[in-house]
MARZA-667264 format. One record per residue (C-alpha): residue number from 1; residue in three letters; y, x, z. Coordinates in nm, 2 decimals. Layout:
% MARZA-667264
[pavo NUM; 'ALA'; [Y; X; Z]],
...
//
This chain:
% MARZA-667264
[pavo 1; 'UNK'; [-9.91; -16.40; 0.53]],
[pavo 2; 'UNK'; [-9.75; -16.68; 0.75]],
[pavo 3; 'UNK'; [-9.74; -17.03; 0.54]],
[pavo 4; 'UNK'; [-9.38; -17.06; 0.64]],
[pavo 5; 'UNK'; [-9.31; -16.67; 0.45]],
[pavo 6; 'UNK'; [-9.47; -16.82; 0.17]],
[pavo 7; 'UNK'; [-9.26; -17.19; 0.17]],
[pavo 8; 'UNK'; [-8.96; -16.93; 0.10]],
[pavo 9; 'UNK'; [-9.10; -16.75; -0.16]],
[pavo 10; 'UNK'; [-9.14; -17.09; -0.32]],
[pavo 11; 'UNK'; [-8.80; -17.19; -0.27]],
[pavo 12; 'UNK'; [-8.64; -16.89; -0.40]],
[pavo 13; 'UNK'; [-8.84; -16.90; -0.74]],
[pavo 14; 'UNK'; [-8.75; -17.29; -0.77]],
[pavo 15; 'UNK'; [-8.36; -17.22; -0.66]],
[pavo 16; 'UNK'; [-8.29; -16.89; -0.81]],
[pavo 17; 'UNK'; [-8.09; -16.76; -0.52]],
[pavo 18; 'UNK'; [-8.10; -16.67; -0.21]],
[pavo 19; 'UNK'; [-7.82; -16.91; -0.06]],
[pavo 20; 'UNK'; [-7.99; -17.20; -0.25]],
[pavo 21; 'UNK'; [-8.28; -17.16; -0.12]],
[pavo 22; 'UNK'; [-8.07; -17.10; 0.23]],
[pavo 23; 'UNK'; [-7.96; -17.45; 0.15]],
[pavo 24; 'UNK'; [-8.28; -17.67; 0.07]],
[pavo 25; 'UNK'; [-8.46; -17.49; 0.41]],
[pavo 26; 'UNK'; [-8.20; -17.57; 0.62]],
[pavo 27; 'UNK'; [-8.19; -17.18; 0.71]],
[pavo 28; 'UNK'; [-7.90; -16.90; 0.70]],
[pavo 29; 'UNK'; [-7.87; -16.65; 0.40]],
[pavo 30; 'UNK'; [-7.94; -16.36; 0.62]],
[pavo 31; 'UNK'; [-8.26; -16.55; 0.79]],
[pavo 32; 'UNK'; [-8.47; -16.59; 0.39]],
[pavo 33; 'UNK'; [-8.37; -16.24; 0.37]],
[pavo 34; 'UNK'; [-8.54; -16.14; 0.62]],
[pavo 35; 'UNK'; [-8.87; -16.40; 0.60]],
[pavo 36; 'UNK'; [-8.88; -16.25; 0.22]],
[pavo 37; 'UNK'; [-8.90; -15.90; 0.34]],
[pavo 38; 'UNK'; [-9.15; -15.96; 0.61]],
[pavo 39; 'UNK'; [-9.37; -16.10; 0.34]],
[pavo 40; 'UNK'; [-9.27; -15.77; 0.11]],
[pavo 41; 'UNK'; [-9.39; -15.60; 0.43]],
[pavo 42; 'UNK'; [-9.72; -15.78; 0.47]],
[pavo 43; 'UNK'; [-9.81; -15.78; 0.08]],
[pavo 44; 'UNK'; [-9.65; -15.42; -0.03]],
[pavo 45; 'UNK'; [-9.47; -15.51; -0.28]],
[pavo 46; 'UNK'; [-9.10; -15.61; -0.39]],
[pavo 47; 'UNK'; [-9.16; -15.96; -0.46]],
[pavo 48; 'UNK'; [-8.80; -16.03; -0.52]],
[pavo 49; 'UNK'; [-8.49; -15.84; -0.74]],
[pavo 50; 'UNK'; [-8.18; -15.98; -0.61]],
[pavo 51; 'UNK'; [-7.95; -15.95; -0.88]],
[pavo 52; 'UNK'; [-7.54; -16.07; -0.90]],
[pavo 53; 'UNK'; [-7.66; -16.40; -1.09]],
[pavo 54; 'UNK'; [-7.88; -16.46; -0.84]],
[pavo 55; 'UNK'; [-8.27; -16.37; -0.72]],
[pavo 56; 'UNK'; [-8.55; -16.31; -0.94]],
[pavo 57; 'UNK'; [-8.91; -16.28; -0.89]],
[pavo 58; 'UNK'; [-9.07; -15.96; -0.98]],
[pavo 59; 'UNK'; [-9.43; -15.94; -1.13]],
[pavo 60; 'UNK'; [-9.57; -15.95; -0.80]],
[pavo 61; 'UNK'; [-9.37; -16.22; -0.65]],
[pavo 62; 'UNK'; [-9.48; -16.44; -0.98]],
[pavo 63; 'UNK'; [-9.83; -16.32; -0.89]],
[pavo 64; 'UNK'; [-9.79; -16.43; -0.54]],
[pavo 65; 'UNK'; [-9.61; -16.73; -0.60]],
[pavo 66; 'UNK'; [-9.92; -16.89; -0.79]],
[pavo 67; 'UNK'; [-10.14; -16.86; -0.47]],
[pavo 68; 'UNK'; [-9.91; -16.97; -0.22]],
[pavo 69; 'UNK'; [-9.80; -17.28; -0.44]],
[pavo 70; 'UNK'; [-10.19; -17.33; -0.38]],
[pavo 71; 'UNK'; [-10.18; -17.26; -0.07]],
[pavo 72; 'UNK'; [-9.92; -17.48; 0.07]],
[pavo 73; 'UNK'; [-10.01; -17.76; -0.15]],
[pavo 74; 'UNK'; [-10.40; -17.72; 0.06]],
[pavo 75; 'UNK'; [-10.15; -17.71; 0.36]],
[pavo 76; 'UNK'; [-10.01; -18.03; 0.25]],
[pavo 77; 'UNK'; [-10.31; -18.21; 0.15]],
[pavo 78; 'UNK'; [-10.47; -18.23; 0.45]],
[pavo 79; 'UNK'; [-10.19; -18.34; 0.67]],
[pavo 80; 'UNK'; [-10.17; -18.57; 0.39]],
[pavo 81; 'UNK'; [-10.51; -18.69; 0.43]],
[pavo 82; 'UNK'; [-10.55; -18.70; 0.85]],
[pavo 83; 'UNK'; [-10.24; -18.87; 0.82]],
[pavo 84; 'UNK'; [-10.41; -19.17; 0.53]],
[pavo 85; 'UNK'; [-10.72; -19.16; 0.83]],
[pavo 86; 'UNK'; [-10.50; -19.35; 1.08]],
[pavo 87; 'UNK'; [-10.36; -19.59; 0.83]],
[pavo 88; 'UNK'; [-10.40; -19.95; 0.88]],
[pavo 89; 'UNK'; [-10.47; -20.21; 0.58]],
[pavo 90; 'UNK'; [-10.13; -20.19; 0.50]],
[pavo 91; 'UNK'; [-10.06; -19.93; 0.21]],
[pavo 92; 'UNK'; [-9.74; -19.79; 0.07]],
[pavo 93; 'UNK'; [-9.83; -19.59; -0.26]],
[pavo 94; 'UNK'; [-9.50; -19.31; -0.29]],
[pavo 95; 'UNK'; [-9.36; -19.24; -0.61]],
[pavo 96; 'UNK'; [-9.20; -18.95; -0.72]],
[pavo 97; 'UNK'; [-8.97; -19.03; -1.04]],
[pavo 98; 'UNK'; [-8.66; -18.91; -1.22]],
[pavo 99; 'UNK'; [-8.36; -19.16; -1.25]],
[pavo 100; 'UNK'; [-8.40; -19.31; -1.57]],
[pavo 101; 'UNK'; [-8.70; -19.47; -1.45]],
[pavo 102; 'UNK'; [-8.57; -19.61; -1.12]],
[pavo 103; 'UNK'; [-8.32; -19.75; -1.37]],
[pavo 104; 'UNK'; [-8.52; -19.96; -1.59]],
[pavo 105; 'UNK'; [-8.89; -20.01; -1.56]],
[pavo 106; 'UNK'; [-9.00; -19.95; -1.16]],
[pavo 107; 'UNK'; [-8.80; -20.21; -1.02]],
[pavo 108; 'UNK'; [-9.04; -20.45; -1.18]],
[pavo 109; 'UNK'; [-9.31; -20.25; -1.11]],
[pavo 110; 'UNK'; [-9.21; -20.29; -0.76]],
[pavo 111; 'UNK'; [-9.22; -20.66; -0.83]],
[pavo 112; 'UNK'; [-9.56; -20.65; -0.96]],
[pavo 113; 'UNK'; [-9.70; -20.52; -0.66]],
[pavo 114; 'UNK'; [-9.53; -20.76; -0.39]],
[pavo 115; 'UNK'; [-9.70; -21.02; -0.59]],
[pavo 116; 'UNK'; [-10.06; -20.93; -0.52]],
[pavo 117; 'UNK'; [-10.26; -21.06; -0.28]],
[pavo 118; 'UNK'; [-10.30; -20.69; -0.13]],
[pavo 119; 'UNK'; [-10.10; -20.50; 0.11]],
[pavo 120; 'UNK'; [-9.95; -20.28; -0.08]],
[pavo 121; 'UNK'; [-9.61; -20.13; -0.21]],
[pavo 122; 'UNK'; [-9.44; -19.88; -0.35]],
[pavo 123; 'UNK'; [-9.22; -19.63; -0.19]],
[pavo 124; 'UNK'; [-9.00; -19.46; -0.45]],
[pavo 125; 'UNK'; [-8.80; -19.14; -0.41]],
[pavo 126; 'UNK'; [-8.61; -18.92; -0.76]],
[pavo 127; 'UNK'; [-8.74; -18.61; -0.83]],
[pavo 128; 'UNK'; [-8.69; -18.34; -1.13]],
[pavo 129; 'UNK'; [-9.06; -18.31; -1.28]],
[pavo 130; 'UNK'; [-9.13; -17.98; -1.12]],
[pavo 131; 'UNK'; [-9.08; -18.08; -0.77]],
[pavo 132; 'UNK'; [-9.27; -18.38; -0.84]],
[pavo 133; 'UNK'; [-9.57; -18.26; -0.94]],
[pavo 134; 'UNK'; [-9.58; -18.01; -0.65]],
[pavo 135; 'UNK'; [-9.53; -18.31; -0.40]],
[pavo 136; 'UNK'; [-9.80; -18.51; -0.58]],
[pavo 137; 'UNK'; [-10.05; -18.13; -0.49]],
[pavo 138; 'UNK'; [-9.90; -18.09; -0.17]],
[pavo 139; 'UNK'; [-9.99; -18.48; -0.06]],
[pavo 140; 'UNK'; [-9.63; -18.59; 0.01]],
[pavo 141; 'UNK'; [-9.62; -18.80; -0.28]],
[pavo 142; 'UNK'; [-9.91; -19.00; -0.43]],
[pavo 143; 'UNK'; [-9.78; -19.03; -0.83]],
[pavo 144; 'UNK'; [-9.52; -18.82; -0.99]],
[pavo 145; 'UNK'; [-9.41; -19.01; -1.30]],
[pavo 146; 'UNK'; [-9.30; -18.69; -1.52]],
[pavo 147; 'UNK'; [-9.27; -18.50; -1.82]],
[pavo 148; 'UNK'; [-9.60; -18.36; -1.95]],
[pavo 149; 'UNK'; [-9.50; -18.05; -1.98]],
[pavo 150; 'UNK'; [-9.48; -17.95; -1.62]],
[pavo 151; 'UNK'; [-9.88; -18.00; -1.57]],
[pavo 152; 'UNK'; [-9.95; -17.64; -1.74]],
[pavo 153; 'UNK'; [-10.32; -17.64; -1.50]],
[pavo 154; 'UNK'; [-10.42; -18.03; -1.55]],
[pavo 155; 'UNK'; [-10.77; -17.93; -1.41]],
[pavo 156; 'UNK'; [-10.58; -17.74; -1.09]],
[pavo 157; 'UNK'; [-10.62; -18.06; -0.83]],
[pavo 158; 'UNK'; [-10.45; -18.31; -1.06]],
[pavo 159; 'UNK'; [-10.51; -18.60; -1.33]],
[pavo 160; 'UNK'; [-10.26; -18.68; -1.56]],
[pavo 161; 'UNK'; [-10.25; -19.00; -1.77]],
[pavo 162; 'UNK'; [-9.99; -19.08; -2.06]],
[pavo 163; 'UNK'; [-9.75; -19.36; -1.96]],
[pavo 164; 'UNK'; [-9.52; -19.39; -2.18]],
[pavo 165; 'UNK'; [-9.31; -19.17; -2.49]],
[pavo 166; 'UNK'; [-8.98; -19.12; -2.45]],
[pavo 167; 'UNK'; [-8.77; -18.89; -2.71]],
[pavo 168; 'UNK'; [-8.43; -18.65; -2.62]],
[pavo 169; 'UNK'; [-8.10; -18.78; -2.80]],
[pavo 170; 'UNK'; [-7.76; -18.58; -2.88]],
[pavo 171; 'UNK'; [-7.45; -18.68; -2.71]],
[pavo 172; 'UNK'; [-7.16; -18.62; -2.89]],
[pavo 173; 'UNK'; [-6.81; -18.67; -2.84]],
[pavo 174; 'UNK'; [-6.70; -19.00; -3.02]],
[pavo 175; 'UNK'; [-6.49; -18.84; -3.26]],
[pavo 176; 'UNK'; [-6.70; -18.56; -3.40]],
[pavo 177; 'UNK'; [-6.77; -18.52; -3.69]],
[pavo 178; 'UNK'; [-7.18; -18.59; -3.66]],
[pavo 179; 'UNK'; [-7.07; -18.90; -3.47]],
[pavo 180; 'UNK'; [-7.07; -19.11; -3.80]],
[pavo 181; 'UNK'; [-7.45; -19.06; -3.91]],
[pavo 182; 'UNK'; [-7.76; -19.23; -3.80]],
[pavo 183; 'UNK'; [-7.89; -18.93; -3.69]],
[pavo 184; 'UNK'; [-7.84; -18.57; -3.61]],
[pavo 185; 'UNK'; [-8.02; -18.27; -3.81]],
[pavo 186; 'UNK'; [-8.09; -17.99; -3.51]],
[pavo 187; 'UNK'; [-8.01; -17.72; -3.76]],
[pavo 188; 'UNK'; [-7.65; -17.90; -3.80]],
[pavo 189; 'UNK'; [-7.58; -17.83; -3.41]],
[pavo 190; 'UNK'; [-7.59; -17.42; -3.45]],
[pavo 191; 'UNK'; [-7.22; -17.36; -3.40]],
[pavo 192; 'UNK'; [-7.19; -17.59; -3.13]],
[pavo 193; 'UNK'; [-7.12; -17.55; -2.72]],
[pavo 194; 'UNK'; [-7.37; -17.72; -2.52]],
[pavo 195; 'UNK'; [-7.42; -17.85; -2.21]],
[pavo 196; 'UNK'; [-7.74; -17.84; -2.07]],
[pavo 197; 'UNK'; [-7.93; -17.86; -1.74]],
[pavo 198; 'UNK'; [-7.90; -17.53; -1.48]],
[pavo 199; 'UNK'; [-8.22; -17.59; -1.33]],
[pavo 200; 'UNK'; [-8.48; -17.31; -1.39]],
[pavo 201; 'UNK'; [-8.81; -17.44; -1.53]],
[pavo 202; 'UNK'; [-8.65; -17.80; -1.66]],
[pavo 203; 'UNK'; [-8.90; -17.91; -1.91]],
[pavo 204; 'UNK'; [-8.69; -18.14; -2.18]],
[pavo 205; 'UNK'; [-8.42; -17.83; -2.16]],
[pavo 206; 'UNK'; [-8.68; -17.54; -2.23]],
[pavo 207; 'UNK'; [-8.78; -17.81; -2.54]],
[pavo 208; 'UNK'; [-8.47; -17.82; -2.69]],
[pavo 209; 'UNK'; [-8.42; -17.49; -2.68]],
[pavo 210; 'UNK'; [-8.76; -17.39; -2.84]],
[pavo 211; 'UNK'; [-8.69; -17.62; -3.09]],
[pavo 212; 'UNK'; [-8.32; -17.47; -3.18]],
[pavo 213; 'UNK'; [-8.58; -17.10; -3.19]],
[pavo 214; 'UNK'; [-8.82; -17.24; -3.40]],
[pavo 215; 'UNK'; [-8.54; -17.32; -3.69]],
[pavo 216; 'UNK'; [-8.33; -16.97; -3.66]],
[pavo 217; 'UNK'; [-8.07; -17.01; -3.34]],
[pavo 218; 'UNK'; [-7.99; -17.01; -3.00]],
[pavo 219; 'UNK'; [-7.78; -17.31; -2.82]],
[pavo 220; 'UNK'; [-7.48; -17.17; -2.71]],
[pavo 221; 'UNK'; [-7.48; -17.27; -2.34]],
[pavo 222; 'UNK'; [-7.15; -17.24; -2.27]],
[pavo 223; 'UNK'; [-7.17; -17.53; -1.95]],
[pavo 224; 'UNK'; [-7.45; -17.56; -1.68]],
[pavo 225; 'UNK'; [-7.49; -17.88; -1.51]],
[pavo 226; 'UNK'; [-7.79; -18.03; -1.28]],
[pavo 227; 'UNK'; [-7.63; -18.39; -1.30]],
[pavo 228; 'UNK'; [-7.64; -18.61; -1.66]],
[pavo 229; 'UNK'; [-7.30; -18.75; -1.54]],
[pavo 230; 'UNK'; [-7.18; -18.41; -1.54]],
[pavo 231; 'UNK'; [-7.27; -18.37; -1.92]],
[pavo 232; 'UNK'; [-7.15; -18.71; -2.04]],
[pavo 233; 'UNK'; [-6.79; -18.60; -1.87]],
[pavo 234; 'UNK'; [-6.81; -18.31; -2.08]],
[pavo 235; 'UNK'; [-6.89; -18.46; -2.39]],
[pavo 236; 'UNK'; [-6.65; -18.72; -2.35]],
[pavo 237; 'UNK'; [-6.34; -18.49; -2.30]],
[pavo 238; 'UNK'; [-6.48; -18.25; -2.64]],
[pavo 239; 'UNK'; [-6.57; -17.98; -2.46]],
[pavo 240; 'UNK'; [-6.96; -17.98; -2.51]],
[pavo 241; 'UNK'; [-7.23; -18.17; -2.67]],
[pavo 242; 'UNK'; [-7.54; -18.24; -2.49]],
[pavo 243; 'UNK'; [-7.90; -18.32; -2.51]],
[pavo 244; 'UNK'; [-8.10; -18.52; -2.27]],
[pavo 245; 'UNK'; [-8.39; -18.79; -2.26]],
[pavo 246; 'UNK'; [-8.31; -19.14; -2.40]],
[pavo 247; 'UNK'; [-8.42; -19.27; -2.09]],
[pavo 248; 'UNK'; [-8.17; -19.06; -1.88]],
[pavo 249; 'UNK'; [-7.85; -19.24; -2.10]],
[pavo 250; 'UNK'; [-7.71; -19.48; -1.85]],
[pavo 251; 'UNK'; [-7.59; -19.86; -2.03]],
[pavo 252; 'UNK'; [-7.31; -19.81; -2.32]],
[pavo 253; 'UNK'; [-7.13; -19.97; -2.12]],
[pavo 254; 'UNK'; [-7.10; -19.64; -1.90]],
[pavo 255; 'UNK'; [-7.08; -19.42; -2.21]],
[pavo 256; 'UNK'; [-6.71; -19.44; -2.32]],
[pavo 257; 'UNK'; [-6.58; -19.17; -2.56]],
[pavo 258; 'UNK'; [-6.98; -19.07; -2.60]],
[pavo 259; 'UNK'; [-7.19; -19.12; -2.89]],
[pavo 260; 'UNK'; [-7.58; -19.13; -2.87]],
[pavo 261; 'UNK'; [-7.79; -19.02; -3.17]],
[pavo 262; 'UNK'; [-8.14; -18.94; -3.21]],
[pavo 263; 'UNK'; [-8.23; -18.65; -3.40]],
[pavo 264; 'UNK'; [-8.38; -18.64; -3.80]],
[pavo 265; 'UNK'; [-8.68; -18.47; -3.65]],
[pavo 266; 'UNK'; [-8.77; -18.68; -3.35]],
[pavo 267; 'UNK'; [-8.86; -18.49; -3.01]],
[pavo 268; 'UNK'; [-9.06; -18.69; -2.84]],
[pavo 269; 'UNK'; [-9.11; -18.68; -2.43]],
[pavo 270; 'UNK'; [-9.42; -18.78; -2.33]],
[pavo 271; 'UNK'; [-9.42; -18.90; -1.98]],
[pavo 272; 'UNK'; [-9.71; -18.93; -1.75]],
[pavo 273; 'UNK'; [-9.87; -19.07; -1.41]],
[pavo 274; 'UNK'; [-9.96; -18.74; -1.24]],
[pavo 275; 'UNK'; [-10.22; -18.83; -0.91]],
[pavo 276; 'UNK'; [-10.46; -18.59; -0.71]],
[pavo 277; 'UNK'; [-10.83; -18.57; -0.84]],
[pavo 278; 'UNK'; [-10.91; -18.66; -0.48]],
[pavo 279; 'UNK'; [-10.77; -19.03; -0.48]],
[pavo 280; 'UNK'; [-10.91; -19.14; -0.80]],
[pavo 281; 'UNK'; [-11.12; -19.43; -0.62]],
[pavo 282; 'UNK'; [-10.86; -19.51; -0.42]],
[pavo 283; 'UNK'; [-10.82; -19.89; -0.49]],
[pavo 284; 'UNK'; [-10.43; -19.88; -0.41]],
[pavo 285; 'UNK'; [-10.33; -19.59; -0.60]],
[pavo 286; 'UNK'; [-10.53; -19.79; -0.85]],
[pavo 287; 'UNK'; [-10.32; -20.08; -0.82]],
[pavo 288; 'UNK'; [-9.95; -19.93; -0.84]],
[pavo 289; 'UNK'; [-10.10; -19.77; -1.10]],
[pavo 290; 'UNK'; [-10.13; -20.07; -1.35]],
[pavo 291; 'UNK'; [-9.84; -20.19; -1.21]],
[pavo 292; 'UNK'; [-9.67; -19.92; -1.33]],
[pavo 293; 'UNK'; [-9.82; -19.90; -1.67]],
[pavo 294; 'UNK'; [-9.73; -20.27; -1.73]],
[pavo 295; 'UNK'; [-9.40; -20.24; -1.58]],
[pavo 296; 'UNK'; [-9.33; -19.95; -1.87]],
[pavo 297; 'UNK'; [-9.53; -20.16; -2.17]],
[pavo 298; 'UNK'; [-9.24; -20.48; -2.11]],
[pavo 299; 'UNK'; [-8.96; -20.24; -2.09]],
[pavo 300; 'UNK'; [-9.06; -20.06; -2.43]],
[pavo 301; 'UNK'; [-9.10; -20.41; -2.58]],
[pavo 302; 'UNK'; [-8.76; -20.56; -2.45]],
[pavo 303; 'UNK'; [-8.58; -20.20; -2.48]],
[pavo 304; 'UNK'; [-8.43; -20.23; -2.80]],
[pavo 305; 'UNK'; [-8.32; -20.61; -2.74]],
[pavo 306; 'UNK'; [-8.15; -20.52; -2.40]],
[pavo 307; 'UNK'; [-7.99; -20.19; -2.50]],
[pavo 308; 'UNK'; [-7.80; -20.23; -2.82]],
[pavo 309; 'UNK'; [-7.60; -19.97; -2.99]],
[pavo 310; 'UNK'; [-7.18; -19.97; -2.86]],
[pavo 311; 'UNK'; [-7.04; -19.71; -3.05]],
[pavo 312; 'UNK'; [-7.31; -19.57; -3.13]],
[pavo 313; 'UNK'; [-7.67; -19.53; -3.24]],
[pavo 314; 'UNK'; [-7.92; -19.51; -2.93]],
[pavo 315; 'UNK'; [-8.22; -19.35; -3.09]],
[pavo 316; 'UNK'; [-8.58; -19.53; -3.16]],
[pavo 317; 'UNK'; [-8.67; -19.70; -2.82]],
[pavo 318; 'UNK'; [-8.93; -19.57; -2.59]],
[pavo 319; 'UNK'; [-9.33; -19.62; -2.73]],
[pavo 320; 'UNK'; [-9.61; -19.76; -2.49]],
[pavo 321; 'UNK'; [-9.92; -19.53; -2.48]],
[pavo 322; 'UNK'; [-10.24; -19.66; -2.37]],
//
């Protein structure tokens, strides 16, 4: 089995077609076809059903995905640590985040740092949470800041410690008729068309929608979007509502025709600093590390003074942990 075989594996399961995955590799359609069936060769096994909605992995390609994610993320480590053996003094700690962070709390923690005496800063790049945490094992990113959820092995090469709590909130077109209340009951929301996220595996999506199972119903997905601007279009024109993390809701000022709600029942996000077992004595990881925890405690405590309600309710404000 050749690493690069197993890289397309990877990309198929996180992509869910073949084209997709065609895409993010920077390869034809025709060319993952054929790495995928040199790899069905070596194994001997169909590791792959392509179907019209796109390309599934079959019992053995889920089996063989979990090795060669370990594999690759080995891989990665080590170019990721011969490369920190030829570092000089100065030290740039990357950060892999979603956008609602980049948004409101790590520009200061990118402030913080700059203002020690040590060489070191923060690189920053947006991520969804799976693809974070598989940088963070692979040793292309040092922290993933990222739903919990994602980190189903915590003991599997990585730490996690909680950050911060976020919760999801309803948007809903101004002028429905939910709109009006504080918040929103989830059973109330059983007849409606929803918008939600098209990425396989998203972790505040496959909440939601365990949550809508646990009281009786299905959401009704009747749009798929990968983009929150995408949804907030949507619910503004009365096609859809939508559900997404409170820290994912740009400023009102962005959220015309769109009301904000929490729900009755809140559904909390929990969102944590994901690092490598390996660099747990590292001194700068250590450092962007409280600056990042501090950066998070001062947002929570000005949140609800800098974001208030236009039009509608925003929800409770994110909680500090730790």
């Amino acid at each position: 089995m050749e690493p690069l075989h197993l890289k397309v594996l990877q990309e198929v399961a996180a992509r869910g077609s073949i084209a997709a995955a065609a895409d993010a590799l920077g390869y034809t359609p025709p060319a993952v076809s054929r790495h995928l069936m040199i790899l069905e060769r070596d194994v001997g096994h169909t590791l792959v059903d392509r179907t019209p909605k796109g390309a599934v992995l079959t019992a053995a390609g889920t089996a063989l995905l979990v090795h060669a994610d370990r594999i690759l993320g080995q891989i990665e480590a080590a170019r990721a640590d011969m490369a920190r053996l030829g570092e000089a003094d100065h030290r740039t700690v990357k950060v892999a985040t979603f956008r609602g962070a980049l948004l409101t709390f790590m520009p200061d923690a990118a402030r913080r740092i700059r203002e020690l005496p040590d060489d070191v800063e923060l690189g920053v790049e947006v991520r969804d949470a799976v693809d974070a945490l598989r940088a963070v094992r692979q040793g292309s990113v040092d922290i993933a800041l990222a739903n919990e959820q994602v980190v189903t092995s915590p003991g599997d090469g990585v730490v996690i410690a909680p950050l911060m709590e976020d919760e999801l909130v309803c948007l809903l077109p101004a002028d429905h008729a939910l709109a009006a209340g504080g918040s929103v009951p989830l059973e109330a929301l059983s007849g409606e068309s929803f918008a939600l996220g098209g990425r396989p595996g998203c972790p505040t999506d496959a909440q939601f929608r365990t949550a809508c199972r646990g009281i009786g119903f299905t959401p009704q997905e009747s749009y798929s979007n990968q983009d929150h601007e995408v949804a907030f279009g949507l619910v503004a024109s009365g096609l859809a509502v939508s559900v997404v993390p409170r820290l994912a809701v740009p400023p009102p000022r962005h959220l015309e025709g769109v009301v904000r709600l929490p729900f009755r029942e809140p559904l909390v996000v929990r969102i944590g600093m994901i690092t490598r077992e390996t660099d747990a004595a590292s001194r700068s990881l250590q450092l962007a590390s409280r600056a990042l925890r501090a950066a998070a405690v001062d947002y929570v405590g000005s949140a609800g003074l800098q974001d208030a309600p236009a039009g509608g309710e925003l929800g409770r404000p994110p909680a500090a942990v730790g």
